[in-house]
N, C-alpha and C positions, 0 to 999 in steps of 0.2 A: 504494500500500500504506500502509494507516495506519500512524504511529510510537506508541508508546507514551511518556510523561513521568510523573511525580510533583513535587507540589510537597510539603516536608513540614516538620512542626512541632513543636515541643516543648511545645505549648498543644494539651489536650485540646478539640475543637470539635463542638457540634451539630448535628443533621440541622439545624435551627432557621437557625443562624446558616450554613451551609452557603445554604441554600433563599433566605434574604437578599440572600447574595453574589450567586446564577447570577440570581437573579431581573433584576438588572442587566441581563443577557445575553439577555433571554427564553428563558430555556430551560424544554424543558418535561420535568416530571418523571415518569419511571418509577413502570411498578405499584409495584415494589419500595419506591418512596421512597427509596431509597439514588444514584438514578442522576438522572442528567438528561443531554438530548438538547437539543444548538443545532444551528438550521440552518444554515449558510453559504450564500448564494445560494439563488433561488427554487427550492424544492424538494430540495436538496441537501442531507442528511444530511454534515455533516464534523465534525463534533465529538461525541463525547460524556466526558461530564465523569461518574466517577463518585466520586461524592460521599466516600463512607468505602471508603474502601480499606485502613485501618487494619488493619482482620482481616489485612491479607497483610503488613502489617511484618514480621512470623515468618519470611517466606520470601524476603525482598529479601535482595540479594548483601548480602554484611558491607560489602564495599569501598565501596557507596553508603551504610548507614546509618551505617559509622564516619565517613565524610566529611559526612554530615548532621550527626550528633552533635558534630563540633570547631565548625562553626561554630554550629550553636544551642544547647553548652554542657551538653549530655546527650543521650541517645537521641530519635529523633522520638516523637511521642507520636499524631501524625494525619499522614494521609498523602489526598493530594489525587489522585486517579486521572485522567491524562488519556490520551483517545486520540485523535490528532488525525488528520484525514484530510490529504491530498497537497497542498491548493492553499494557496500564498501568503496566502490569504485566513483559513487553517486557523492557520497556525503565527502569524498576526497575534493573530487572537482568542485562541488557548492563551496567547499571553505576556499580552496585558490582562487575562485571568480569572488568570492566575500574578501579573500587578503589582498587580490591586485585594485579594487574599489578603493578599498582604503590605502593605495598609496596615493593613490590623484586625491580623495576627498577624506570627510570627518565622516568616520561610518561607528554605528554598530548593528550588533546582530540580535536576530531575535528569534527564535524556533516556536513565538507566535504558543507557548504555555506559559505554567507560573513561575518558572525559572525568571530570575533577572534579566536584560539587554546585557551584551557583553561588550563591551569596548571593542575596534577593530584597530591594528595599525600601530604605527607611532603617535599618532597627533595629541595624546594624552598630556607625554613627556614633553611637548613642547612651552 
């Protein structure tokens, strides 16, 4: 069963700069242009990354964006949509497209339970 995550920021972010990142990843991108699709193993659909997921800030639990907002120092402003599939090889790739995020922007993560947001990155220590 896929899990769902968000990584999310207080730095408003482009389809642009978005399509930069996954590109990384070869992902390939949806009609919509808002989504994109990585394969995990030959043939195997396990990831998909949607890109702006920002529309749904509005309707995320309080308890995840007030805990977004202490650590990135106001409200998220872009929200990273991930939905990862079941294999080890799933939740490897979601943390590298969650750790290369965070070297361009202020990110953290969130697996979207009652677990705390986790900080991503360096931008703490700065």
């Amino acid at each position: 069963m896929p899990t769902a995550a968000s990584v999310f920021s207080n730095t408003q972010i482009t389809l642009d700069q978005i399509a930069w990142l996954l590109n990384q990843f070869d992902a390939l991108q949806g009609p919509s242009g808002e989504d994109w699709t990585i394969e995990v193993g030959p043939g195997v659909t396990d990831v998909v990354v949607v890109a702006d997921g920002t529309s749904d800030l509005a309707s995320m639990p309080r308890q995840i964006l007030d805990g977004a907002a202490l650590w990135l120092g106001g409200p998220p402003r872009y929200r990273l949509a991930l939905v990862i599939g079941d294999s080890p090889a799933c939740r490897k790739l979601a943390w590298r497209i969650a750790d290369e995020f965070s070297r361009s922007w202020p990110a953290v993560w969130s697996n979207h339970s009652t677990e705390p947001v986790a900080p991503l990155g360096t931008w703490w220590s700065r």
